[in-house]
NUTI-661579 format. One line per field, with one value per residue (C-alpha): residue number from 1; z, y, x. Coordinates in Angstrom, 2 decimals, m for minus. Example, Ala and Ser with C-alpha at 12.3 -4.5 7.8 and 13.67 -1.06 7.14 Angstrom:
# NUTI-661579
k = c(1:2)
zz = c(7.80:7.14)
yy = c(m4.50:m1.06)
xx = c(12.30:13.67)
# end
This chain:
# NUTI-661579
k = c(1:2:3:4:5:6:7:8:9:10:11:12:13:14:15:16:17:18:19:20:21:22:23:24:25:26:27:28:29:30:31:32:33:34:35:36:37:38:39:40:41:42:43:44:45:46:47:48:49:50:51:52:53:54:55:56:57:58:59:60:61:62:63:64:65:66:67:68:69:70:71:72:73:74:75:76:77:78:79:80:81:82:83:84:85:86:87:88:89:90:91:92:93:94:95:96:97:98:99:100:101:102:103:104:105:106:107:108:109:110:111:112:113:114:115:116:117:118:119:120:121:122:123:124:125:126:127:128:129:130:131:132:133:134:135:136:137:138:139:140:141:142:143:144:145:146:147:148:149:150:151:152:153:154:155:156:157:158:159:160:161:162:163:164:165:166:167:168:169:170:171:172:173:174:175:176:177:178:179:180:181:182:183:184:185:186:187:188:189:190:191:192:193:194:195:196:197:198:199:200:201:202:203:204:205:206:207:208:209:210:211:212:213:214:215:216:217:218:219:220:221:222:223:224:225:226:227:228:229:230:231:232:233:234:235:236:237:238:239:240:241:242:243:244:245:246:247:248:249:250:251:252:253:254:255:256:257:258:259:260:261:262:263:264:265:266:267:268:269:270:271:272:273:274:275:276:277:278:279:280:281:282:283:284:285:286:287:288:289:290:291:292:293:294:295:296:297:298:299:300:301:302:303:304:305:306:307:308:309:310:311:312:313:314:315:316:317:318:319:320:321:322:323:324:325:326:327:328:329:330:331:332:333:334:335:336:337:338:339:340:341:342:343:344:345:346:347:348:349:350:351:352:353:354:355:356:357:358:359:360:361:362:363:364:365:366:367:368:369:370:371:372:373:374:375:376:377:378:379:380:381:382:383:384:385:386:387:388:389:390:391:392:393:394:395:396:397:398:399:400:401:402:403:404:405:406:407:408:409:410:411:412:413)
zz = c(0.00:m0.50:1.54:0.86:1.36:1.40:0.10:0.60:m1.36:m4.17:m8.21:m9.25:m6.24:m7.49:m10.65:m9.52:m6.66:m9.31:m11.47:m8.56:m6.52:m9.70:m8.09:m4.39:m4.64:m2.95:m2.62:m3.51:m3.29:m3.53:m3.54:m2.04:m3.94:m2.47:m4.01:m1.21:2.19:4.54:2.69:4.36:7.30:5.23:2.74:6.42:6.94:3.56:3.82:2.94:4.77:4.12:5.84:6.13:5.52:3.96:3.30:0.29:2.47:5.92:5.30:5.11:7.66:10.21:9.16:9.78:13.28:16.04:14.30:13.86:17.35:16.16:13.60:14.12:11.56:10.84:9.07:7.65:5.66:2.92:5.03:3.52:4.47:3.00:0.06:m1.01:m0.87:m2.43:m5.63:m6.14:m5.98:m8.36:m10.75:m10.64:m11.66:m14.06:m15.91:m15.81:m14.81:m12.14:m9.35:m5.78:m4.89:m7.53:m6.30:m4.02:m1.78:0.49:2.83:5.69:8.00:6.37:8.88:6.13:3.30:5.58:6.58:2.75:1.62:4.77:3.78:0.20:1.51:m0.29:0.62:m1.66:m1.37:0.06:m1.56:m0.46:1.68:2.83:5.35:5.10:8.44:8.82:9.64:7.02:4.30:0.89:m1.02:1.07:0.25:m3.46:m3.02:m1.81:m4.41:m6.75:m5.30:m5.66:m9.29:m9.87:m8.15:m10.21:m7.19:m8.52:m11.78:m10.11:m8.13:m6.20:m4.19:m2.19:m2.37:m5.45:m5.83:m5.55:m8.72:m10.79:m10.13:m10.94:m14.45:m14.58:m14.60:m16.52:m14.02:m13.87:m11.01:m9.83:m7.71:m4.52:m5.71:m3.52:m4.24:m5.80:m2.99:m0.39:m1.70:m2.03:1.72:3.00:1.28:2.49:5.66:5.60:4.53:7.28:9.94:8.47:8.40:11.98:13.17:11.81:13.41:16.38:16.50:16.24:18.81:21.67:24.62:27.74:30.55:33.46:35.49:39.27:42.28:45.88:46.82:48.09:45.46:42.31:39.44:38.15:34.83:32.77:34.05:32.07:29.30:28.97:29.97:27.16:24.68:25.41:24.79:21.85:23.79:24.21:27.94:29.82:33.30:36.19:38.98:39.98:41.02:37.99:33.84:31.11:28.20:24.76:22.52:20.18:21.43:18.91:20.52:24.00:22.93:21.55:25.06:26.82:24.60:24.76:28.54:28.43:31.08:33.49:33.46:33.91:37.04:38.72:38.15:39.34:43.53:43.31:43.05:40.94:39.90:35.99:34.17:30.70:29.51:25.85:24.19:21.75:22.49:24.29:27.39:27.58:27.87:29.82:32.19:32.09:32.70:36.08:36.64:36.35:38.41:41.28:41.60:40.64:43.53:43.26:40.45:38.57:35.58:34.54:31.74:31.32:27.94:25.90:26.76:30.52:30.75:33.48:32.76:35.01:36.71:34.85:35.28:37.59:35.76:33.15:34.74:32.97:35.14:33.69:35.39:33.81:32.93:31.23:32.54:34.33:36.63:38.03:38.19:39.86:42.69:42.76:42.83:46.22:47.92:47.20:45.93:43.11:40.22:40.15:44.16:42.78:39.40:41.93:44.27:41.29:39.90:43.41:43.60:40.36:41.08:44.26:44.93:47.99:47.92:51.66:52.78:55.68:55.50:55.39:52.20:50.73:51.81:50.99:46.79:47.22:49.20:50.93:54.98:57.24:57.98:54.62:53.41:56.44:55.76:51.72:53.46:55.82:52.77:50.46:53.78:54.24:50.95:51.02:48.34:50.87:54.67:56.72:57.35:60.39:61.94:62.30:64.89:64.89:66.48:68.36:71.20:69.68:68.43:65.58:62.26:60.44:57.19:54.17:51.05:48.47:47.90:44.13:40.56:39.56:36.16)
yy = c(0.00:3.30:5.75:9.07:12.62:15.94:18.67:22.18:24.12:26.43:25.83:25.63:23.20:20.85:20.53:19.60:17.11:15.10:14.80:12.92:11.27:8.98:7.32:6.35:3.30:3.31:6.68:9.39:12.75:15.26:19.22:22.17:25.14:28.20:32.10:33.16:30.86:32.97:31.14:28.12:28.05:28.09:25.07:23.03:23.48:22.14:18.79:15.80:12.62:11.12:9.67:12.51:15.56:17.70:21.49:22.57:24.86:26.26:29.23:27.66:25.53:28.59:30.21:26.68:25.90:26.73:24.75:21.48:19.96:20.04:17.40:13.83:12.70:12.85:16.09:17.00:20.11:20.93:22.43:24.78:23.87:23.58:21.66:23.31:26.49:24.92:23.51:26.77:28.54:26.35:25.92:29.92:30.16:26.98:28.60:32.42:33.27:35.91:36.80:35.81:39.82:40.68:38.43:39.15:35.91:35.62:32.35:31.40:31.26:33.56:31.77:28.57:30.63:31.82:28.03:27.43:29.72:28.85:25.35:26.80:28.75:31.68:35.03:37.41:39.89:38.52:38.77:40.54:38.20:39.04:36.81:35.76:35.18:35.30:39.09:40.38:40.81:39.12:42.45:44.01:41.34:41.98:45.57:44.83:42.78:45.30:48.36:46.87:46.19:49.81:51.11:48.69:46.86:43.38:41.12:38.35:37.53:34.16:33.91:31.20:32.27:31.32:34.01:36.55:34.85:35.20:38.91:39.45:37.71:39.89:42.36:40.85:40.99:37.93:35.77:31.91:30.22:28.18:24.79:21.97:19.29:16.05:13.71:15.84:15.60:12.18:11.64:13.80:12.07:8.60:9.96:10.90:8.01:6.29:8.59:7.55:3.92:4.06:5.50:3.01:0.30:1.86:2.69:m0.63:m2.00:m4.48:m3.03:m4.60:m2.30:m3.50:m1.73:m2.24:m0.90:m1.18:m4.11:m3.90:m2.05:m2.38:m0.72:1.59:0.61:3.94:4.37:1.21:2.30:5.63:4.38:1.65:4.46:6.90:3.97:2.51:m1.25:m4.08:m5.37:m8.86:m8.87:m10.62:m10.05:m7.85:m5.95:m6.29:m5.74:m6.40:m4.07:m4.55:m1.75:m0.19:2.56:4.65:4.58:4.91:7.77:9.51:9.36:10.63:13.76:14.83:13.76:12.06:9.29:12.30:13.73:10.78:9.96:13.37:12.84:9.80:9.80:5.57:5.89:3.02:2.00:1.58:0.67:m0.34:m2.44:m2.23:m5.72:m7.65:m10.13:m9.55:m11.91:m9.59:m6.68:m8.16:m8.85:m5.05:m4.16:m6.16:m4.82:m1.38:m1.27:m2.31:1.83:2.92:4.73:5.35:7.82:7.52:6.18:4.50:3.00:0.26:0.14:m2.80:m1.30:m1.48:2.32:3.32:6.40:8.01:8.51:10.23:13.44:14.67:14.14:11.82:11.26:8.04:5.38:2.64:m0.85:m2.57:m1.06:m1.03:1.66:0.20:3.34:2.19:m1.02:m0.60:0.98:m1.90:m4.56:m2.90:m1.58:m4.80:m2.69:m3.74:m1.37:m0.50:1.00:2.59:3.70:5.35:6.60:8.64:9.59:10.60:12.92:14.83:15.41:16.94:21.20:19.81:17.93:17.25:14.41:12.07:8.54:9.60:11.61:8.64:5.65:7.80:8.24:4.25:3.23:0.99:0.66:2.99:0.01:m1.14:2.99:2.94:m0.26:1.26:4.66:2.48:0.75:4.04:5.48:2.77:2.74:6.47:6.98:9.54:11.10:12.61:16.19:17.35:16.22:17.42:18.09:17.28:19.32:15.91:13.98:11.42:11.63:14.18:12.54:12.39:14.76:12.66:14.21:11.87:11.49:10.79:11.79:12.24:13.68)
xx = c(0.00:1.40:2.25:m0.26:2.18:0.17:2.67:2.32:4.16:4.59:3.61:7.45:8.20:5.69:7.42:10.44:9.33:7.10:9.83:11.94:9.42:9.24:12.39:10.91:8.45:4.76:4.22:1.55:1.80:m1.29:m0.74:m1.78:m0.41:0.08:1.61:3.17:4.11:1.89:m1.15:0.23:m1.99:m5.25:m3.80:m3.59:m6.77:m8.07:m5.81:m7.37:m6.81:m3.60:m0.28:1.75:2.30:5.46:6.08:8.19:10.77:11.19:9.08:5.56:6.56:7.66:4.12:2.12:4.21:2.17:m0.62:0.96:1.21:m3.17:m1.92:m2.33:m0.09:3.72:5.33:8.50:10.01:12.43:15.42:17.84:20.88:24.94:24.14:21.46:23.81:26.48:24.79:23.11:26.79:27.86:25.19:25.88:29.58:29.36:26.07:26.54:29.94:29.06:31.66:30.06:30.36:28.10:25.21:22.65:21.20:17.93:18.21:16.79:19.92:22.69:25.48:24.86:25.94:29.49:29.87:30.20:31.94:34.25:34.49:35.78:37.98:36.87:38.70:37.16:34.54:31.41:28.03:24.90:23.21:19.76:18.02:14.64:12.08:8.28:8.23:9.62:7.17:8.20:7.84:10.22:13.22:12.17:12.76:16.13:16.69:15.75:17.12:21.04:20.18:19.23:22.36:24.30:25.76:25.31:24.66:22.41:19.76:19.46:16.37:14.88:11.25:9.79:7.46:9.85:11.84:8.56:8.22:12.34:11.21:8.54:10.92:13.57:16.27:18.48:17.77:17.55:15.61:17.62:18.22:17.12:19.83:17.80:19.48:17.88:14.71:14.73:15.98:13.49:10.92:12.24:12.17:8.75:7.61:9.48:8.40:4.26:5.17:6.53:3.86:0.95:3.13:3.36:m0.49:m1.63:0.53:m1.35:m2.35:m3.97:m5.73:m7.03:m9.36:m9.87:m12.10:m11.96:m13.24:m16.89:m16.93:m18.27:m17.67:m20.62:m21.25:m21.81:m17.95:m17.27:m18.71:m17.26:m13.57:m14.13:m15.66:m12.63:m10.26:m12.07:m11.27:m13.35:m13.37:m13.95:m14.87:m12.52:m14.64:m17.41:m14.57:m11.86:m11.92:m9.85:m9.38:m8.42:m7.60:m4.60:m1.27:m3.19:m6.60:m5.38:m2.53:m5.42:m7.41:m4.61:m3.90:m7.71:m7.69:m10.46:m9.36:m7.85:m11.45:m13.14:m11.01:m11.35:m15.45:m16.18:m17.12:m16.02:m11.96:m10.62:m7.27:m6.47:m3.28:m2.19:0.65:2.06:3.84:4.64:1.96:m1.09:0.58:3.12:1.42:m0.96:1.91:3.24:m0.34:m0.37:3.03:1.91:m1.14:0.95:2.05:m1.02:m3.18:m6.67:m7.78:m4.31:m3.39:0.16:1.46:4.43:5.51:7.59:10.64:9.58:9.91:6.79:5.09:3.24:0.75:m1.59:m3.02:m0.63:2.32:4.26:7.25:9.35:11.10:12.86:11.92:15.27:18.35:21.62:23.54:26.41:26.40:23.07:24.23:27.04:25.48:22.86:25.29:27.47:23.80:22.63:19.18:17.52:18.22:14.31:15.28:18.17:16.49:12.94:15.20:17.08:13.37:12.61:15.35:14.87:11.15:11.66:12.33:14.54:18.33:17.16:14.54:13.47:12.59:8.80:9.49:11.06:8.64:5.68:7.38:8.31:4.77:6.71:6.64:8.90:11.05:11.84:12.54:14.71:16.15:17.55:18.54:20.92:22.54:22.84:24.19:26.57:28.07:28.23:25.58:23.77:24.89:23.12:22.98:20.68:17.85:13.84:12.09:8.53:5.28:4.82:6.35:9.36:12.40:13.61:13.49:16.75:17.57:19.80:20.99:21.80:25.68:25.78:25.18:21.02:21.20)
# end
């Protein structure tokens, strides 16, 4: 099946991508012409469904940005960049023979055109360059243009928007349009394609949920129902207590980003616990559901993905911690703690999230919901390894002794 690409972009650019898209297999490009890049933002609008979506140049895309984190599917742009530069230079000297100090260039990022002539270690005089952003109208850069042809201070006009180049023909002043270097446009293509391919695979991947109340307490039914609508799953009851449910990364990614879960859990007067588990078979993530639910509180939501990364909870934040790891640093400190490198990687977590380098055991077994002992028991072994020390003690408003203040005693970031 191919791979459907809305471009936006301008008449002349959908020349030339046509003619090279020819050479990339199962894909299908539909347009959405614009004269200037500022119409960008209505051609989004009008897109039809399709896979992905790609903007001829950085300009439309700058003008379409704030608008795009709207869009549910991939995008990518044209970037202008040293190779772009560098075949237009040369297609320049090769084709008219005019000295880089008699030229006068609009680009996006003028440092690109220094880097270039850098890397040519070119020591004459430099051209005009004239940079190009989405406040500065596109007649005014054509009046610049213009103006050093009139005071006869160059021979050429290179220009990366393309309706700029039609109104120098207009006027029969020599100019070029930037070239886009054919290998570019072909990798940015492939990578669009790749970027819409990865993320129907990704969409579709298994996920199990399961869904649990207090005991004694069973769950309402119209809070099924809407938890299974949001989630577009199908569910099997456990007990009168416990559900199953069936749906797709896509459908439950979706739920999240609306937050239609989060509001459902701050409505509901009967708390309930629900997590999901991603895999590569519905056992597995049936598995990394179960394993998930065990830190999930009442009206919070977390997530354990293939990778074991645990995200979470939901609404409150989306914090990431890792139940396996790699990183010898973590487990090297697990091995001569004798903590498990989950401890070691919560305890980490737990130190980033917090406004404080100082804590008590209470701080710490209330993150871990563990018991007092057992938080006291993994402060005694980070302690005596000298991965924390302590560093004053608290008194309380009530009678008993003062509690203890640790600081960690090693590398969080």
């Amino acid at each position: 099946m191919s791979t459907k690409i809305a471009v936006i972009c301008s008449k002349a650019f959908m020349e030339r991508i046509n003619s090279i898209a020819q050479n990339i297999e199962n894909i299908q490009l539909e347009f959405y012409l614009y004269n200037q890049p500022t119409e960008a933002p209505v051609l989004l609008k009008e897109i039809k469904p399709c896979d992905a979506l790609l903007f001829g140049g950085t300009l439309p895309y700058l003008h379409t940005q704030s608008a795009l984190s709207a869009i549910p599917i991939p995008w990518n742009y044209i970037k202008q960049d040293e190779t772009t530069i560098s075949t237009t230079l040369l297609s320049l000297i090769a084709n008219h023979a005019v000295p880089l100090n008699r030229i006068s260039i609009d680009v996006m990022n003028p440092a690109i055109v220094e880097n270039v002539l850098t890397e040519i270690e070119y020591r004459g005089p430099k051209p005009y360059i004239q940079p190009i952003s989405i406040t500065k109208p596109t007649q005014s850069i054509l009046q610049h243009h213009i103006a050093l042809w009139e005071a006869n201070s160059i021979d050429f006009i290179i220009t990366s928007i393309h309706s700029v180049f039609d109104e120098l023909q207009a006027l029969q002043i020599p100019a070029m349009r930037m070239l886009d270097a054919t290998n570019s446009i072909i990798q940015c293509l492939e990578e669009t394609k790749s970027r819409s391919l990865l993320t129907k695979s990704e969409s579709v991947k298994a996920v199990v949920g399961l869904l649990q109340a207090p005991e004694n307490k069973p769950i309402d039914a119209n809070m099924l129902t809407q938890i299974t609508a949001a989630t577009h799953s199908t569910y099997k009851q456990i007990t009168a207590y416990s559900f199953e449910l069936y749906t797709t990364a896509g459908h439950l990614q979706r739920a999240l980003e609306k937050e239609n879960l989060q509001n459902l859990l701050q409505q509901t007067s009967k708390p309930f616990k629900l997590a999901f588990g991603y895999g590569h078979s519905i056992f597995e993530a049936h598995q990394h559901a179960k394993n998930a639910l065990s830190f999930a509180k009442p009206c919070e939501i977390y997530i354990l993905d293939e990778h074991k990364n645990l995200l979470g909870p939901f609404p409150n934040s989306e914090a990431r911690l890792a139940l396996k790891t790699d990183d010898p640093y973590v487990l090297q400190m697990a091995k001569q703690t004798s903590l498990s490198p989950l401890n070691i990687s919560k305890i980490i977590n737990f130190s980033r999230e917090r406004q404080s380098a100082q804590f008590t055991s209470h701080n710490l077994a209330e993150y871990l919901q563990v018991t007092r002992r057992t938080t006291e028991r993994i402060i005694k072994k980070l302690v005596d390894n000298g991965y924390a020390k302590v560093v004053g003690e608290e008194m309380t408003h009530q009678q008993g002794r003062p509690r203890t203040i640790y600081e960690l005693n090693f590398a969080t970031y």
